[in-house]
C-alpha positions as CSV (number, residue, x, y, z in Angstrom):
1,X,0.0,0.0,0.0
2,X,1.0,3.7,-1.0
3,X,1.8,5.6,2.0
4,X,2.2,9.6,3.2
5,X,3.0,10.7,6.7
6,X,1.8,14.4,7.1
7,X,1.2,17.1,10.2
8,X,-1.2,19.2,10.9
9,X,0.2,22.4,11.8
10,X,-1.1,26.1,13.1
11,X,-1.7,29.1,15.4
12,X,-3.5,27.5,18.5
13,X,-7.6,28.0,17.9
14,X,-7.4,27.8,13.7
15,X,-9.1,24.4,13.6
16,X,-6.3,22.0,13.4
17,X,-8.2,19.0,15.5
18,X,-11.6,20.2,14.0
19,X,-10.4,19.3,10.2
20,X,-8.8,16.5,11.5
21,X,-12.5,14.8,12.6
22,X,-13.3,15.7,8.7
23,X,-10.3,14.5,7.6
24,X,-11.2,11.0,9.2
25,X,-15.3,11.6,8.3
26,X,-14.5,11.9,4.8
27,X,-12.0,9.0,4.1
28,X,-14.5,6.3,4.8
29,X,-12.4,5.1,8.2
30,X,-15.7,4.7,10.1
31,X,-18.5,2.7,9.1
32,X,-21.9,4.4,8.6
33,X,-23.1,3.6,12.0
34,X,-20.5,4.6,14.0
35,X,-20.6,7.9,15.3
36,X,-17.8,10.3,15.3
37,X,-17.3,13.1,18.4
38,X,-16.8,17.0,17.6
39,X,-12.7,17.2,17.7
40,X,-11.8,13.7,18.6
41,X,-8.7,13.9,18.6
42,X,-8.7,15.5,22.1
43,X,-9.4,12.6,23.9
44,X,-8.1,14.3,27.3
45,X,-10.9,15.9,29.3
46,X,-8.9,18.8,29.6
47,X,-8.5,18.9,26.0
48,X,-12.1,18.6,25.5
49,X,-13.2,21.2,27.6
50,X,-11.1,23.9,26.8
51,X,-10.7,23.3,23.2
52,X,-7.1,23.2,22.7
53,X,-4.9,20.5,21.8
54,X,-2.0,19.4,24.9
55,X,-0.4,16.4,23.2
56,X,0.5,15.5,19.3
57,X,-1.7,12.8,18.2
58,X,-1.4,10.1,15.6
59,X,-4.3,9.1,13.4
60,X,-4.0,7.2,10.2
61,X,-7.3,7.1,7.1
62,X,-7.1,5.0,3.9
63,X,-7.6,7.1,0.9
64,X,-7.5,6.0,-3.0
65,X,-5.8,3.1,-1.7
66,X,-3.0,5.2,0.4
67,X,-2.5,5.2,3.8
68,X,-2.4,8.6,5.5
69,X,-0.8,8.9,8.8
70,X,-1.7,12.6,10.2
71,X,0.2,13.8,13.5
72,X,-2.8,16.6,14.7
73,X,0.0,19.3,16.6
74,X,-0.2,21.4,19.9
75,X,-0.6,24.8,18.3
76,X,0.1,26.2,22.0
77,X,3.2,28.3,22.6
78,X,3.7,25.8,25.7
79,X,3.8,22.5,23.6
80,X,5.6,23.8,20.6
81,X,8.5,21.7,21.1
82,X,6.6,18.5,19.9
83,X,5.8,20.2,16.9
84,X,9.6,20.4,16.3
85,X,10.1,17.1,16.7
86,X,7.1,15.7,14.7
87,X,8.5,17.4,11.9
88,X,11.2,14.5,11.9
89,X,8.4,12.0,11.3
90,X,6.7,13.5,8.3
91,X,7.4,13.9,4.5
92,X,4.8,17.0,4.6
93,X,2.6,19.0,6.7
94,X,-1.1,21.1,6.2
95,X,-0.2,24.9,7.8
96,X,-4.0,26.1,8.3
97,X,-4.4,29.5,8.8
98,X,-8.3,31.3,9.6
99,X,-9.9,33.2,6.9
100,X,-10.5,36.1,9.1
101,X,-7.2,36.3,11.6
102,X,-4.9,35.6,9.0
103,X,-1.5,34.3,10.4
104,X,-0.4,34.7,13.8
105,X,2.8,34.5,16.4
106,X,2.6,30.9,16.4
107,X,1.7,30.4,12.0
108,X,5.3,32.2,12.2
109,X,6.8,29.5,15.0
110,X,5.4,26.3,13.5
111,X,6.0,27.1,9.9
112,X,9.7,27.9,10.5
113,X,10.0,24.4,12.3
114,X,8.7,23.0,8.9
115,X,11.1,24.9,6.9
116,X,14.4,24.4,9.1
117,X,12.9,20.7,8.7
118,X,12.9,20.8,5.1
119,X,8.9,19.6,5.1
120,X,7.1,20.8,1.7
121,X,3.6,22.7,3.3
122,X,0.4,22.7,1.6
123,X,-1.4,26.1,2.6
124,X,-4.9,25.4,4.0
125,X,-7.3,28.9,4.6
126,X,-10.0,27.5,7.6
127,X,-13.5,29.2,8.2
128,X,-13.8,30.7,5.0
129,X,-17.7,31.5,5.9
130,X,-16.8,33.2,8.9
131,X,-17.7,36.9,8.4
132,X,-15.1,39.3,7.6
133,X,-13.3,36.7,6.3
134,X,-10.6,37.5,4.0
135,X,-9.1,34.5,2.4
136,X,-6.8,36.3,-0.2
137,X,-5.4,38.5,2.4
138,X,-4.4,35.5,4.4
139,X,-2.9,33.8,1.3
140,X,-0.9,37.1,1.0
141,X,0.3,37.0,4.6
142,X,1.3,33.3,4.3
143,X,3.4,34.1,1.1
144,X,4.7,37.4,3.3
145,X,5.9,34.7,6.1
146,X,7.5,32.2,3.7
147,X,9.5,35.1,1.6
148,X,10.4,36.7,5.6
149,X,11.8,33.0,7.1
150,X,14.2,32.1,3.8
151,X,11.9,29.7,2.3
152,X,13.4,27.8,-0.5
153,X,12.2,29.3,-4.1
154,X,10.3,26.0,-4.9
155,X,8.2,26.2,-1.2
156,X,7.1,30.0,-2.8
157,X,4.4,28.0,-5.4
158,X,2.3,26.2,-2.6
159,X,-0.3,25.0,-3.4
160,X,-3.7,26.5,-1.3
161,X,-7.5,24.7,-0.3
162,X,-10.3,26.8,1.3
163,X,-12.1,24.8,3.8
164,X,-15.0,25.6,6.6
165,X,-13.8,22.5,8.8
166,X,-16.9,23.3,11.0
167,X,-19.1,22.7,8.4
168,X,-17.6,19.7,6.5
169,X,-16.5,21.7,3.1
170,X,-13.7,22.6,1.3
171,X,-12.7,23.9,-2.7
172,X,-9.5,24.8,-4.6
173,X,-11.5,28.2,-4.9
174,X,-11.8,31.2,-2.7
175,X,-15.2,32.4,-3.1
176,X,-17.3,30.7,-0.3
177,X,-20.2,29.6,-2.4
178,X,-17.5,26.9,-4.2
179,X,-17.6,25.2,-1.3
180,X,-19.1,22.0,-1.4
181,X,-19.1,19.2,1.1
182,X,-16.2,16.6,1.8
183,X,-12.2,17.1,2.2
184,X,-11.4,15.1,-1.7
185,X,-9.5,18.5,-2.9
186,X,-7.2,18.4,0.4
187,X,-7.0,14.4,-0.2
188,X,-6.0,14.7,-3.9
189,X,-3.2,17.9,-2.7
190,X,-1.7,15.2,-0.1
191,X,-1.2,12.8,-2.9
192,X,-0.2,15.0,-5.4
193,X,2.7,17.2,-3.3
194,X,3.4,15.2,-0.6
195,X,6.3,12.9,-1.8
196,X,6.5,9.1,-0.1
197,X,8.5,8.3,2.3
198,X,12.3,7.6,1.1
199,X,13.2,4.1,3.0
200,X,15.1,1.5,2.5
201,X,13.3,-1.6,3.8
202,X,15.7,-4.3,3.2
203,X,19.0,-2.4,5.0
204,X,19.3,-2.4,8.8
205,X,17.1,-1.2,11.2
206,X,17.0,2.5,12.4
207,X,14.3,4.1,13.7
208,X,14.6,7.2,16.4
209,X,12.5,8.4,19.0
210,X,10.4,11.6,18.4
211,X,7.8,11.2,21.2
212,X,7.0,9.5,24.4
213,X,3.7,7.5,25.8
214,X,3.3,5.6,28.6
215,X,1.1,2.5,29.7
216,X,1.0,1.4,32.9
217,X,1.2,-2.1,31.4
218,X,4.2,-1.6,29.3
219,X,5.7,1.0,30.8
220,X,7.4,4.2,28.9
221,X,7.4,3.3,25.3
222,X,9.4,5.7,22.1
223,X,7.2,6.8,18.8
224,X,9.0,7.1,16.2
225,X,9.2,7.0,11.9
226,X,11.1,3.7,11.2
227,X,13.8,5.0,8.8
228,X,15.0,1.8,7.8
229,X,14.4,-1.9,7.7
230,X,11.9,-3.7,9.6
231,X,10.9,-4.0,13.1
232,X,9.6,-7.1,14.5
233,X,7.4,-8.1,18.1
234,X,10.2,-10.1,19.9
235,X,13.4,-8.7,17.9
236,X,16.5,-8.3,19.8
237,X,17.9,-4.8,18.6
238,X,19.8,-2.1,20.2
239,X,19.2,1.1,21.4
240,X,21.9,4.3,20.7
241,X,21.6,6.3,23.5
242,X,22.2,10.1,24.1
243,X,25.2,9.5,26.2
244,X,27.3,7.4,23.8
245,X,26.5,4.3,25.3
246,X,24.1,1.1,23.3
247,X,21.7,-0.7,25.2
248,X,20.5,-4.1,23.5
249,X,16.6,-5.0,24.9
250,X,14.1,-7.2,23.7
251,X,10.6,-5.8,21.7
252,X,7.7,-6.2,23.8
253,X,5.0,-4.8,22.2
254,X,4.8,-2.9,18.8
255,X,1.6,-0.2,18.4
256,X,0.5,0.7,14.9
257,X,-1.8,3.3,14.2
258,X,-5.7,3.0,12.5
259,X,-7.9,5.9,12.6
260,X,-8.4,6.6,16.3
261,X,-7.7,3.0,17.5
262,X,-3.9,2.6,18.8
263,X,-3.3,-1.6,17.4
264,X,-1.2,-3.4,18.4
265,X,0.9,-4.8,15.2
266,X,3.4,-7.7,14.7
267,X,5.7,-6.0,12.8
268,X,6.4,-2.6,11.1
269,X,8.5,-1.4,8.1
270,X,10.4,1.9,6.7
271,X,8.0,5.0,6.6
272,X,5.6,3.4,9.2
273,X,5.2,5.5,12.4
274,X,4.5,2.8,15.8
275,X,5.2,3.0,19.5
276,X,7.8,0.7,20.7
277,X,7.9,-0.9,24.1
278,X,10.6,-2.7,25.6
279,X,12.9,-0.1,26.9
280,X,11.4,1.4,30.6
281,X,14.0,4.5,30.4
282,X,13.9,5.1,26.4
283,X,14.7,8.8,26.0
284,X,13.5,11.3,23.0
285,X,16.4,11.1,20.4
286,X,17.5,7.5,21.3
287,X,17.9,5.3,17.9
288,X,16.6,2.1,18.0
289,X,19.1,-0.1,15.8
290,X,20.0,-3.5,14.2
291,X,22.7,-5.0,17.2
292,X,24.8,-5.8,14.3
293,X,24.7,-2.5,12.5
294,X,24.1,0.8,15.3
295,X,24.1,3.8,13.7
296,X,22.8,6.9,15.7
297,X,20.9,9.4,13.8
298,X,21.7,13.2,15.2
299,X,19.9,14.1,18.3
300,X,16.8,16.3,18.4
301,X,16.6,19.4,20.2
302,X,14.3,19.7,22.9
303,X,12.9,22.8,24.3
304,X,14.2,23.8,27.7
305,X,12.1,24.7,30.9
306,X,11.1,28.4,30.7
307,X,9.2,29.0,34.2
308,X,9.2,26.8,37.3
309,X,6.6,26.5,40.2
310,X,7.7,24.7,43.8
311,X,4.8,21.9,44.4
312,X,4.4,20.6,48.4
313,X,1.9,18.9,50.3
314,X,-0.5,20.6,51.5
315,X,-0.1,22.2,54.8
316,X,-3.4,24.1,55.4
317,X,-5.5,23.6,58.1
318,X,-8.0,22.2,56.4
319,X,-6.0,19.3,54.8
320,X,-7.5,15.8,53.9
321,X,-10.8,17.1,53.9
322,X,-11.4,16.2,50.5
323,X,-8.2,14.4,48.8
324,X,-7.3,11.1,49.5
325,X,-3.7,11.2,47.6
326,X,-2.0,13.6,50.2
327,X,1.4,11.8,51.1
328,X,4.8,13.1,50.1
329,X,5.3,10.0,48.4
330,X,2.1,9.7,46.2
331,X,2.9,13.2,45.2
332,X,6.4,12.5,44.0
333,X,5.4,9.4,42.2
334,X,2.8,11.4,40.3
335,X,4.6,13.8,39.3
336,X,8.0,11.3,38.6
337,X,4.8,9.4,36.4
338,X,4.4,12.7,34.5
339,X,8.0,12.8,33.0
340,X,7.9,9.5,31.9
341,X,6.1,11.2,29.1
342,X,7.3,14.9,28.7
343,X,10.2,15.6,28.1
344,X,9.5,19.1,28.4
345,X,8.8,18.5,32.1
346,X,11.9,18.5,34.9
347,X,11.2,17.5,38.3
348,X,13.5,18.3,41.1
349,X,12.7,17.5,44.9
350,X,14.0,20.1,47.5
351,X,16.3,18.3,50.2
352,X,15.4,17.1,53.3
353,X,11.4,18.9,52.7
354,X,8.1,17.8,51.1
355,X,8.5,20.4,48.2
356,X,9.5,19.4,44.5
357,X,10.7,22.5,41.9
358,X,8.7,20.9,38.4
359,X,9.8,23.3,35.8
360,X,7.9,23.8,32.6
361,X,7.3,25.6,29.3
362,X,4.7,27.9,30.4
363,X,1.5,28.6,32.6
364,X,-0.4,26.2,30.6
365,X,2.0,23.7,30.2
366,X,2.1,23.7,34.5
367,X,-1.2,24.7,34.9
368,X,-2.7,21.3,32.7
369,X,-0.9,18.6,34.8
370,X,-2.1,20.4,38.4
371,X,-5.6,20.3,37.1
372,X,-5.2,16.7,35.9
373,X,-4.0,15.6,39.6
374,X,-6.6,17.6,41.2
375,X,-9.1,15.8,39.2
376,X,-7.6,12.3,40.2
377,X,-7.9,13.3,44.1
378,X,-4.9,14.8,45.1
379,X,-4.7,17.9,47.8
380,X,-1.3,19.7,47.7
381,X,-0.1,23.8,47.6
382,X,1.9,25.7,44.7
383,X,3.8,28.8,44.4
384,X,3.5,31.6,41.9
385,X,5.5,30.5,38.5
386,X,8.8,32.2,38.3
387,X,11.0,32.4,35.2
388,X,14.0,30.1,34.9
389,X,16.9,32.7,34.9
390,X,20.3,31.0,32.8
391,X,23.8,32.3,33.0
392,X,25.0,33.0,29.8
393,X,29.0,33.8,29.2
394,X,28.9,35.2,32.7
395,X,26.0,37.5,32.7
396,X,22.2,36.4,34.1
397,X,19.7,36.3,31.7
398,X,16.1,36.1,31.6
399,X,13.5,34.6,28.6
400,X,12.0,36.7,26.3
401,X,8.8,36.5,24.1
402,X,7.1,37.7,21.1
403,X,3.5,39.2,22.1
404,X,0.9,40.0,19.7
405,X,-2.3,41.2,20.5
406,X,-5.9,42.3,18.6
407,X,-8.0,44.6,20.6
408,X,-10.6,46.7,20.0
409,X,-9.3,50.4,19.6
410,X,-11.5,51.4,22.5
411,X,-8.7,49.5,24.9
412,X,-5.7,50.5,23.2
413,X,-4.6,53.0,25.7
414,X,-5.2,51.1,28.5
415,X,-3.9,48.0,27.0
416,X,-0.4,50.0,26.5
417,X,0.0,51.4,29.8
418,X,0.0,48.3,31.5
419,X,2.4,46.5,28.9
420,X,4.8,49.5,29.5
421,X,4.4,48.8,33.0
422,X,5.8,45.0,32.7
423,X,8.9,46.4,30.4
424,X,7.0,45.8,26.9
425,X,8.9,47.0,23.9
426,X,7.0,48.2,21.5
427,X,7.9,46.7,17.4
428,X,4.8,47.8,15.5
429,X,1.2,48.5,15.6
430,X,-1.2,48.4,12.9
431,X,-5.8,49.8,13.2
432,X,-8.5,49.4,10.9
433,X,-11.6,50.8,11.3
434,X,-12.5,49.0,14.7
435,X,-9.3,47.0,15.8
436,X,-5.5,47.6,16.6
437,X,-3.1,45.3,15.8
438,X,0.2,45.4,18.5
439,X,3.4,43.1,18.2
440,X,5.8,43.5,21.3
441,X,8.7,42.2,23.1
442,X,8.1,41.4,26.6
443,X,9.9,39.8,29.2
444,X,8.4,35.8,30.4
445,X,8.0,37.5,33.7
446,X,6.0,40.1,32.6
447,X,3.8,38.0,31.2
448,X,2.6,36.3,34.3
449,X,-0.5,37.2,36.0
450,X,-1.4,39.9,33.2
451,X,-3.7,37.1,31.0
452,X,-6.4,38.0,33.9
453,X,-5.8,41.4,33.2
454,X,-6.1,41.6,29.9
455,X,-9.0,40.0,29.9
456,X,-10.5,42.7,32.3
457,X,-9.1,45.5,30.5
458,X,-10.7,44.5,27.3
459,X,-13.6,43.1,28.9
460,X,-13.4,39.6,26.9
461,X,-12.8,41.3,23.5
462,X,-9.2,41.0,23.1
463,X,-7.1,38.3,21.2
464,X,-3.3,37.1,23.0
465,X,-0.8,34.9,21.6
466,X,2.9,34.6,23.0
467,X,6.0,32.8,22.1
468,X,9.5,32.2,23.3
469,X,12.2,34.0,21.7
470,X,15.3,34.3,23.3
471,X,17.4,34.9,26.6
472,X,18.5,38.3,27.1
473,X,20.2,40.2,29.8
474,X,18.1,40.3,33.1
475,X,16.4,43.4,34.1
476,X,16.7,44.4,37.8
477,X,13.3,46.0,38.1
478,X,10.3,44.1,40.3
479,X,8.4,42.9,36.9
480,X,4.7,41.6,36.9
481,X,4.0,41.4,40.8
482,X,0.8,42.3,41.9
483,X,0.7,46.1,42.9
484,X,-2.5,45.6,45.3
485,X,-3.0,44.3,48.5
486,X,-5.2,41.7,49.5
487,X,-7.8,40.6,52.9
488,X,-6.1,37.7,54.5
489,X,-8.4,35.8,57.4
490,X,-7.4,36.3,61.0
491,X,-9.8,33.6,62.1
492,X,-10.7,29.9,62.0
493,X,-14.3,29.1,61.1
494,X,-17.8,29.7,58.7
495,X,-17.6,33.2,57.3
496,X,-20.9,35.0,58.4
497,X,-23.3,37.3,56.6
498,X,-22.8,39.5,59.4
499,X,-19.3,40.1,59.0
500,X,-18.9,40.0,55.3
501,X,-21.1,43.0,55.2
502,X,-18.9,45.0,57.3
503,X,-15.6,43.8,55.4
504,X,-16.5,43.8,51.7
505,X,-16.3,47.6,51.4
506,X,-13.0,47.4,51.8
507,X,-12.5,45.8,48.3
508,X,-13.4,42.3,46.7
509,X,-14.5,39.4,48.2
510,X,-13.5,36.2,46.9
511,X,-15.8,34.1,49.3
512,X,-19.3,33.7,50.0
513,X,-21.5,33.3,53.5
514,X,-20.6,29.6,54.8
515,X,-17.4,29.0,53.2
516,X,-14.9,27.7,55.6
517,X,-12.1,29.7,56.3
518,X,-8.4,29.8,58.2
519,X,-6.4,32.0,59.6
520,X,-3.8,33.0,56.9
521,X,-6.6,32.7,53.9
522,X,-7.0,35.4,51.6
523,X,-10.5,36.0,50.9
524,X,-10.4,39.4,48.9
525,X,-9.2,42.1,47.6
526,X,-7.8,45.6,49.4
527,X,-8.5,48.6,48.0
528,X,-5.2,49.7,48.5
529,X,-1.7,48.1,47.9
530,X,-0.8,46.8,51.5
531,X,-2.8,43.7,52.9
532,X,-5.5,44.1,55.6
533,X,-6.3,41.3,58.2
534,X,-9.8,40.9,58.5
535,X,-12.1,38.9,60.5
536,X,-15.2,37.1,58.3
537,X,-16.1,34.6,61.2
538,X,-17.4,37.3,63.6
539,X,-21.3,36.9,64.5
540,X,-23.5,39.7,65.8
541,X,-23.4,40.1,69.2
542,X,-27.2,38.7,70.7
543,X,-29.0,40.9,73.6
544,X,-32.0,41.7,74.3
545,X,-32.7,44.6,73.0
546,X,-35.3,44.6,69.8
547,X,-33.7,46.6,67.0
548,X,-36.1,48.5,64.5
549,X,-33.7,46.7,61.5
550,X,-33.7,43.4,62.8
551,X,-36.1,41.5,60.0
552,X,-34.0,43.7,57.3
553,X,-31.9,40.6,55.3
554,X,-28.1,41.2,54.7
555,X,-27.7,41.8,50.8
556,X,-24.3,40.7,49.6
557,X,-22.2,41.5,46.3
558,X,-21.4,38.5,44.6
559,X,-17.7,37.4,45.3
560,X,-15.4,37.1,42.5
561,X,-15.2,33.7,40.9
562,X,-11.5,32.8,40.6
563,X,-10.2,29.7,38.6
564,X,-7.4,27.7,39.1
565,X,-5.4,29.8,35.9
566,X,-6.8,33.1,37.9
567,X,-5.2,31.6,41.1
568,X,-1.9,31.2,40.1
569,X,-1.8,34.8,38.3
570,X,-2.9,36.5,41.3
571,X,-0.6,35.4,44.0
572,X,2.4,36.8,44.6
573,X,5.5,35.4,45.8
574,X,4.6,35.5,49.4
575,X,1.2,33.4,48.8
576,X,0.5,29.8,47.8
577,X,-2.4,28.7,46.0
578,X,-4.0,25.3,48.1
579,X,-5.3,22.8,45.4
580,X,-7.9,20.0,46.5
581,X,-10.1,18.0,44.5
582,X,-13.0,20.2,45.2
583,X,-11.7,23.7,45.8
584,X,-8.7,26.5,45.1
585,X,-7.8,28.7,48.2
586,X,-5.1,31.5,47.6
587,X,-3.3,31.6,51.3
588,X,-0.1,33.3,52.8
589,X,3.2,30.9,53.1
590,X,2.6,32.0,57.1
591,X,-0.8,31.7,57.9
592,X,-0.4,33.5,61.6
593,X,-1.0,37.1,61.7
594,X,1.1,38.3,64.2
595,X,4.3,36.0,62.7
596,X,3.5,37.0,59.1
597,X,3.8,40.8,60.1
598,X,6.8,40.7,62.2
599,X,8.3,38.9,58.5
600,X,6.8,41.7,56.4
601,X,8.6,44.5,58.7
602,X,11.9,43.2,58.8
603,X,11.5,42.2,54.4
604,X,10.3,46.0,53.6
């Protein structure tokens, strides 16, 4: 059988994992009874409810007798690194860019990894029935990118389809009312421009590791593009690893890949992509060879940790109420479980305590795996993400991204002010009629904690994309904490009516009558920029006395609703945010009041 390995690759939100589901609608994978879920691909919860995509996924669809394996890509700046190393597994990729945004920070990101990787794109304009949409500007702006990353001449021709993935249509034609239903003019690009795999099947066996996946079965196994030869269940073959060293192991299990089943398969040739298992500590860049014939292919790059949170048990008053994974040691495992499969991930324990440092690519990336092990029952306490800071020929230096935002030019004062305040450095800035387009570069640190901002400042309206782009000299100044101060609990107990009235107008209350509360808790927000111990516990004193009030009913504001991404923006570097299956609390790192404020006077 003919066969094409391709990615999917784009700016996070412009329908990668939706075109995907058409992609395997279309090809005649599934029967006519089965039914087929809205973005399938994201088959983590997570995934599914916030609509992004976390980790690369394989897929495979027969078409005109060709077998298409299609790796669907993170188009978040925090996963980029697999789309790197995907690019090592493919002959060709789709770059999809919306109708109506055009191409964005990450179009730029992921279509250079293509290029470097020398992987032919075919150009595919999304939600060409959105309104507004402008699919020849977008087409422009693609052949703008390609000309401004040093695309080879031949890469300038590429070939475009229009599609609305929502809606099941696509056309080689950019007026809207071409579009008919079915992906065939995608299908017949693929097998026009993408070439075949180049193999050799008959020489030795070589096949390197591009991603990881676990089974607790199995263990860690490697996914990889066999480059050459064939790979047999129960072969004896080596493994090249990064250190110079070869380690011979036995194949356990071999996984093949057909539409959104993983299989397990007997045996797999050149050009095939499978997961091996056999190997517990396989690595990414380890090359799986004939024992008679090791050859190591050069090592992939992996992204290094940008930001880094500490992770402890948690320590609150009010711990084991609702977890039942609260030990040190199911904690450690967890999170030891979680980079048998990123490599992104680094996990260090702090000596002789029950605090780890995990270090990440981003919010998100940190964010995602402490909602996934508060969702499996675990209870511990975090710290606010700080930036990795690397020494480079002798002088500290601090990451540094690319930041583009769309906002309506209503905010674009507003919007600027507080990006000046976080060091932003202004590259260009672009209006039409209604919106402003601004491109900056901002230091990681200023970044954190101003999402939630942004989204206040341009009450929902605003579009924000960020990616990495280099280490530069550290800036001394205090960037990104929060300027204002907060209420912090003085007591133990139910927080009353009664004395919620009395403390909410002095700011924000992030609590409602009856929640349980501990010294140390913060449970609003001060008007001003120093924090102010209140007490939300106190009940009104009873005598016997008839007031001429006493039927009148307390009214209340409603408190603000944080999430667990609002959490870990807030808090600053004094504060923890407490994490339990069922709640967030944002608390100080000394929950007594009279310890905490002998601290702050000898810190100011």
């Amino acid at each position: 059988m003919n066969l094409r390995n391709i990615a999917i690759i784009a700016h996070v939100d412009h329908g990668k994992t939706t075109l995907v589901n058409q992609l395997l609608k279309y090809s005649g994978t599934f029967r006519g009874n089965e039914k087929l879920e809205d973005r399938a691909m994201d088959s983590n919860d997570i995934e599914r409810e916030r609509g992004i995509t976390i980790l690369a996924k394989t897929t495979s669809v027969i078409y005109k007798d060709t077998k298409i394996n299609i790796l669907d890509t993170p188009g978040h700046a925090d996963f980029g690194g697999e789309v790197e190393r995907i690019m090592r597994m493919v002959d060709g990729c789709l770059l999809l860019v919306d109708a109506f945004e055009g191409t964005m920070p990450q179009t730029r990101f992921v279509l250079k990894k293509a290029i470097e990787a020398n992987v032919k794109p075919i150009v595919i304009i999304n939600k060409i029935d959105r309104p507004n949409a402008n699919p020849q500007k977008a087409v422009d702006e693609v052949l703008s990118l390609f000309i401004e990353l040093g695309a080879p001449d031949s890469y300038l021709d590429f070939k475009v389809a229009y599609t609305s993935a929502l809606n099941g249509t696509s056309s080689l034609s950019s007026n809207p009312l071409n579009q008919k239903e079915g992906m065939d003019p995608i299908f017949d690009l693929i097998l026009e421009e993408i070439p075949a795999p180049k193999v050799e099947i008959n020489a030795p066996l070589q096949v390197q590791m591009c991603l990881l996946d676990y089974n607790d079965y199995v263990g860690r196994m490697g996914i990889g593009r066999i480059q050459k030869g064939t790979i047999h269940v129960n072969d004896l073959v080596s493994c090249a690893r990064l250190d110079g060293s070869t380690k011979q192991f036995k194949v356990l299990k071999l996984i093949g890949y057909q539409g959104l089943k993983k299989v397990e398969i007997n045996e797999a040739s050149a050009g095939e992509i499978c997961a091996i298992a056999g190997l517990p500590d396989i690595y990414v860049g380890e090359t799986i060879c004939d024992p008679n014939n090791i050859e190591a292919l050069p090592p992939l790059h992996i992204d290094e940790p940008t930001l880094q949170m500490t992770f402890g048990t948690n320590t609150s008053p009010l711990s084991g109420k609702d977890g039942k994974l609260l030990t040190a040691r199911k904690i450690e495992e967890r999170l030891f479980k979680e980079r048998e499969k990123d490599v992104s991930l680094k996990v260090e324990r702090v000596p002789n305590s029950e605090t780890w440092i995990v270090s990440g690519r981003g919010e998100l990336h940190l964010g995602i795996l402490i909602e996934n092990m508060r969702r499996e029952g675990f209870e511990l306490e975090v710290s606010r993400p700080k930036v990795i800071i690397k020494e480079i020929d002798g002088i500290k230096c601090e990451p540094y991204e690319d930041l583009s935002i769309e906002v309506p030019n209503d905010f674009v004062g507003d919007i600027m002010t507080s990006i000046g305040s976080r060091e932003g450095e202004l590259i260009d800035m672009n209006s039409d009629d209604s919106n402003t387009k601004i491109n900056y570069i901002i230091p990681s640190r200023g970044l954190i904690g101003f999402i939630t901002n942004f989204l206040t400042l341009t009450k929902g309206y605003g579009i924000i994309s960020h990616t990495f782009k280099e280490y530069r000299p550290c800036k001394d100044k205090n960037i990104g904490e929060r300027q204002i101060g907060v209420l912090v609990a003085t007591e133990k107990g139910n927080a009353t009516p009664y004395a919620l009235e009395h403390v909410e107008d002095r700011g924000i209350m992030f609590i409602a009558p009856q929640t349980e509360v501990y010294e140390g808790m913060i449970v609003g927000e001060n008007k001003y920029d120093i924090d102010l111990a209140v007490n939300v516990c106190q009940t009104k004193n009873l005598t016997n006395q008839r007031s001429a009030n006493k039927d009148q009913t307390v009214v209340l504001k409603t408190p603000r609703k944080m999430t667990l991404e609002a959490c870990l923006d807030y808090i600053n570097s004094d504060e923890l945010v407490e994490i339990t299956p069922t709640t967030y609390r944002m608390r100080k790192k000394i929950l007594n009041t009279a310890e905490r404020k002998k601290w702050e006077a000898r810190n100011k």
